[in-house]
SETI-207493 format. One line per 4 residues: their letters; for each residue y, z negated, x negated of N, C-alpha, C, CB. Coordinates in pm, whole numbers. Glycine has a CB too. Layout:
<pts>
a = Y,Z,X,Y,Z,X,Y,Z,X,Y,Z,X  ...
</pts>
This chain:
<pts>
xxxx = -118,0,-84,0,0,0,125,0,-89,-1,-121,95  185,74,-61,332,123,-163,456,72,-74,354,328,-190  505,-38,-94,625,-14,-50,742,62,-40,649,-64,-67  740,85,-197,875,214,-179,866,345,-98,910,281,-321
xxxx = 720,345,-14,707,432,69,744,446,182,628,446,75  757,334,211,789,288,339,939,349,408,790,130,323  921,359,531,1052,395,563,1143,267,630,1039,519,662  1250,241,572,1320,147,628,1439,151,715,1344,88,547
xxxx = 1452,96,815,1536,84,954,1662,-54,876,1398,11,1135  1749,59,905,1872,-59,892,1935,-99,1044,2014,8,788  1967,-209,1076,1981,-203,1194,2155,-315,1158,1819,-262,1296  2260,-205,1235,2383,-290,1258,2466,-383,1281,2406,-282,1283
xxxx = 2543,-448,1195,2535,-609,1255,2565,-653,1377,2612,-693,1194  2536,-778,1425,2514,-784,1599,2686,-864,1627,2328,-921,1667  2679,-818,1802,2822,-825,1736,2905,-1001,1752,2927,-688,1835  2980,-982,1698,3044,-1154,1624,3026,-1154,1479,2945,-1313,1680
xxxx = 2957,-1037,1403,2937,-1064,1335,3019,-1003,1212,2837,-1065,1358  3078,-1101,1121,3205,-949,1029,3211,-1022,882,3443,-929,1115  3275,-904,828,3301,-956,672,3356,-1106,645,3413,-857,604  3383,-1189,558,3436,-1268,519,3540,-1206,444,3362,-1347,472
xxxx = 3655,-1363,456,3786,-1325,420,3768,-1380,278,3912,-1386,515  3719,-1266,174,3758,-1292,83,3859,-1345,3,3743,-1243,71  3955,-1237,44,4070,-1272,7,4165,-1329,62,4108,-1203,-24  4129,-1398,149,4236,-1523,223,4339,-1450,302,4330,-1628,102
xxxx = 4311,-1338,389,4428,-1263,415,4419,-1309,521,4446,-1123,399  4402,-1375,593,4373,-1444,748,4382,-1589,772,4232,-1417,795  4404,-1670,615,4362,-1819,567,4465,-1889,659,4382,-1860,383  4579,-1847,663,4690,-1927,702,4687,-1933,833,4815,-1884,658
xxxx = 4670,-1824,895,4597,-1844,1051,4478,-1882,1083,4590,-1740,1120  4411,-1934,1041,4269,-1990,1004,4301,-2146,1037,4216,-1958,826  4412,-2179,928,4443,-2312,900,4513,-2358,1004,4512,-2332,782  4589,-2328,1088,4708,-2329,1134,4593,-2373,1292,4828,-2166,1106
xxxx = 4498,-2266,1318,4448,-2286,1478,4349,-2424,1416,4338,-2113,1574  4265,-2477,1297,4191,-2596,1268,4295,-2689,1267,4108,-2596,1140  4374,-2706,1255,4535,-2779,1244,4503,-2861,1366,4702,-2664,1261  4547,-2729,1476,4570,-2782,1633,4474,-2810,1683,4624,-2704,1729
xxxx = 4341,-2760,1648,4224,-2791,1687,4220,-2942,1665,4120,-2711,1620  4253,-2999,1532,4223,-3171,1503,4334,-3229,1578,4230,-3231,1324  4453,-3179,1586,4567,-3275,1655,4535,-3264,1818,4744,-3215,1616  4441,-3174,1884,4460,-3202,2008,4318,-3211,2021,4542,-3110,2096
xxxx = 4216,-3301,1995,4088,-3327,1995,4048,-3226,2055,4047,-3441,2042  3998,-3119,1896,3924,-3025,2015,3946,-2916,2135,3881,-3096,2077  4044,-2962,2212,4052,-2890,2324,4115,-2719,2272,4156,-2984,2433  4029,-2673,2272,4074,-2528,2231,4133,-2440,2292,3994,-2464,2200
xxxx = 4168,-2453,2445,4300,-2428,2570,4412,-2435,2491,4321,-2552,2706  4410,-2516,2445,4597,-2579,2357,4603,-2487,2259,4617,-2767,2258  4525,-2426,2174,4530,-2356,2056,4506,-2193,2059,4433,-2420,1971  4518,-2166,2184,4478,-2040,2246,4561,-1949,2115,4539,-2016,2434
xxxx = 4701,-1932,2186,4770,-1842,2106,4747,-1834,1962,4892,-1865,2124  4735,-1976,1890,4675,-1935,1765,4503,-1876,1746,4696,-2063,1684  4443,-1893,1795,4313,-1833,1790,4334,-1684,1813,4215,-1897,1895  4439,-1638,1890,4481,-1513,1928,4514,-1443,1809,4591,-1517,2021
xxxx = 4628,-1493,1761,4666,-1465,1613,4547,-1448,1504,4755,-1585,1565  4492,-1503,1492,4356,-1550,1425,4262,-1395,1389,4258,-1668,1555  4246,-1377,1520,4166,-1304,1557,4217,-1142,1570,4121,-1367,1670  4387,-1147,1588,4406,-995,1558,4462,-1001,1481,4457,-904,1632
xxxx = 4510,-1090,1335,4499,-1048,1166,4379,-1021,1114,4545,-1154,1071  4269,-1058,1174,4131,-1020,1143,4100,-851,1130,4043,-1084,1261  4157,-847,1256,4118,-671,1315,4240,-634,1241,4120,-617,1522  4338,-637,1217,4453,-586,1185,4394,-535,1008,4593,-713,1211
xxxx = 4306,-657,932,4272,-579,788,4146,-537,797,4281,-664,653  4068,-508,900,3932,-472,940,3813,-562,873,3911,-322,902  3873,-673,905,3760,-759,869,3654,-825,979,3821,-867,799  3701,-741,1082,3575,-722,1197,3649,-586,1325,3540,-929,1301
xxxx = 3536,-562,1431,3586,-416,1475,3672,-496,1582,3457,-281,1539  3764,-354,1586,3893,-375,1647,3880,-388,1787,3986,-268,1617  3892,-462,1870,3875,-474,2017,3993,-518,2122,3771,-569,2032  3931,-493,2241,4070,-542,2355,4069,-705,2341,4038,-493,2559
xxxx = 4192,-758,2314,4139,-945,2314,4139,-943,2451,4259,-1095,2240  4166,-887,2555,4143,-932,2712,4026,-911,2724,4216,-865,2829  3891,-870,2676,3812,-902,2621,3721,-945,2592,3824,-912,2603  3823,-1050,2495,3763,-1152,2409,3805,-1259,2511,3821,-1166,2241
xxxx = 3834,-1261,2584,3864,-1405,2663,4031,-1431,2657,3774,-1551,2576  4076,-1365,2628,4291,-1391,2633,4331,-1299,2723,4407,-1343,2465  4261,-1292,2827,4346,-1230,2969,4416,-1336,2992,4261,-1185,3114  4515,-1300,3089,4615,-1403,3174,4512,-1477,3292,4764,-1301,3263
xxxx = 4417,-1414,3332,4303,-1490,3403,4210,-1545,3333,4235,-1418,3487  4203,-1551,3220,4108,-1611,3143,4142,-1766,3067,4078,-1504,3043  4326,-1772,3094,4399,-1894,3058,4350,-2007,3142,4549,-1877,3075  4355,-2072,3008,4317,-2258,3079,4468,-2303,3060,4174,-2399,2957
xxxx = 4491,-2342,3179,4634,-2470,3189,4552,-2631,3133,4710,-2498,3421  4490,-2693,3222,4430,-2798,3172,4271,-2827,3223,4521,-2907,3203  4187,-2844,3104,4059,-2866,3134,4030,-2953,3267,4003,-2925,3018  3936,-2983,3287,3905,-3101,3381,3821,-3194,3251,3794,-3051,3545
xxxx = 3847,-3285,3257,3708,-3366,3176,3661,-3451,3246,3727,-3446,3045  3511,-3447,3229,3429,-3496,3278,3336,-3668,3222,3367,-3379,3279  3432,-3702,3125,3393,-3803,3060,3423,-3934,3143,3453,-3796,2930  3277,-3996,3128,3315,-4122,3197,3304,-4131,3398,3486,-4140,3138
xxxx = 3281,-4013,3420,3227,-3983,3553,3130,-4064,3615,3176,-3866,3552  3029,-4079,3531,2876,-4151,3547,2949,-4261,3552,2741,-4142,3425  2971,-4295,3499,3031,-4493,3479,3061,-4524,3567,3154,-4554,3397  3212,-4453,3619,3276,-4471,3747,3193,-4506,3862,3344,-4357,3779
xxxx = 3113,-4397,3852,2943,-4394,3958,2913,-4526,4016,2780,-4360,3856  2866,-4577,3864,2824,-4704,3869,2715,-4697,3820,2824,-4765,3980  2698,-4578,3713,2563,-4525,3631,2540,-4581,3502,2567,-4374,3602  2450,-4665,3469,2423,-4704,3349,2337,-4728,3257,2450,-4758,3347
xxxx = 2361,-4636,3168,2255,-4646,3024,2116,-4744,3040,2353,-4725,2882  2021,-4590,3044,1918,-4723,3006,1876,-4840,3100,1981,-4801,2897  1934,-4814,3170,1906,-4913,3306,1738,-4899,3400,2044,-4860,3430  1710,-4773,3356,1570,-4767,3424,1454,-4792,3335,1547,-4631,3487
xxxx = 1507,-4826,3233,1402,-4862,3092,1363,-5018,3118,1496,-4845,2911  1374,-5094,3195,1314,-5218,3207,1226,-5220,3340,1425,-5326,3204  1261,-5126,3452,1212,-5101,3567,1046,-5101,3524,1281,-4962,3632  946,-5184,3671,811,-5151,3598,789,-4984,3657,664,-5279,3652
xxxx = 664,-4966,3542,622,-4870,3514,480,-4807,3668,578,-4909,3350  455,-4726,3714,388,-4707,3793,275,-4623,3714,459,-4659,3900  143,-4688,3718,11,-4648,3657,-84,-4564,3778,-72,-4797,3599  -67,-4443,3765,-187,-4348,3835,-306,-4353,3835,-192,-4244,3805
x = -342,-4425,3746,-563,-4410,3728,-641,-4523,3709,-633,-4325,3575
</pts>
């Protein structure tokens, strides 16, 4: 069995998938949306416009393919004003941890 015989299938990268910024030509918008990302825990609604930016200096030096960002999720219908969060819901309930772990156990056989 010869490998170099073989015929080989290259198959295209899938997509999300793109060069690295070597050369830091995108770094500062990079930095700038992880910035807001840590000052507003996370919530990535708040950091929209910079992720926007982000993402068309990317396409702008073809360091991934060029696309509609409406899209990518930056339509005007695709805007979050404010999440809902859901933390702490259960509690309110009156739901609590582990609470059925002392309950007895029911034996079938």
């Amino acid at each position: 069995n010869n490998f170099s015989s073989q015929k080989q299938f290259v198959k295209p990268p899938q997509r999300g998938i793109f060069p690295l910024d070597h050369d830091s030509e995108c770094r500062s918008n990079m930095e700038k949306y992880l910035c807001c990302l840590t000052e507003s825990d996370n919530d990535h609604y708040k950091c929209r416009e910079l992720s926007r930016a982000y993402l068309q200096c990317r396409m702008d030096r073809q360091l991934m393919a060029e696309d509609d960002l409406n899209k990518l999720g930056f339509s005007r219908e695709a805007e979050i004003i404010q999440a809902a969060s859901e933390e702490g819901i259960k509690e309110v309930q009156g739901f609590t941890a582990g609470k059925h772990i002392g309950a007895p156990r029911k034996w079938f056989w």
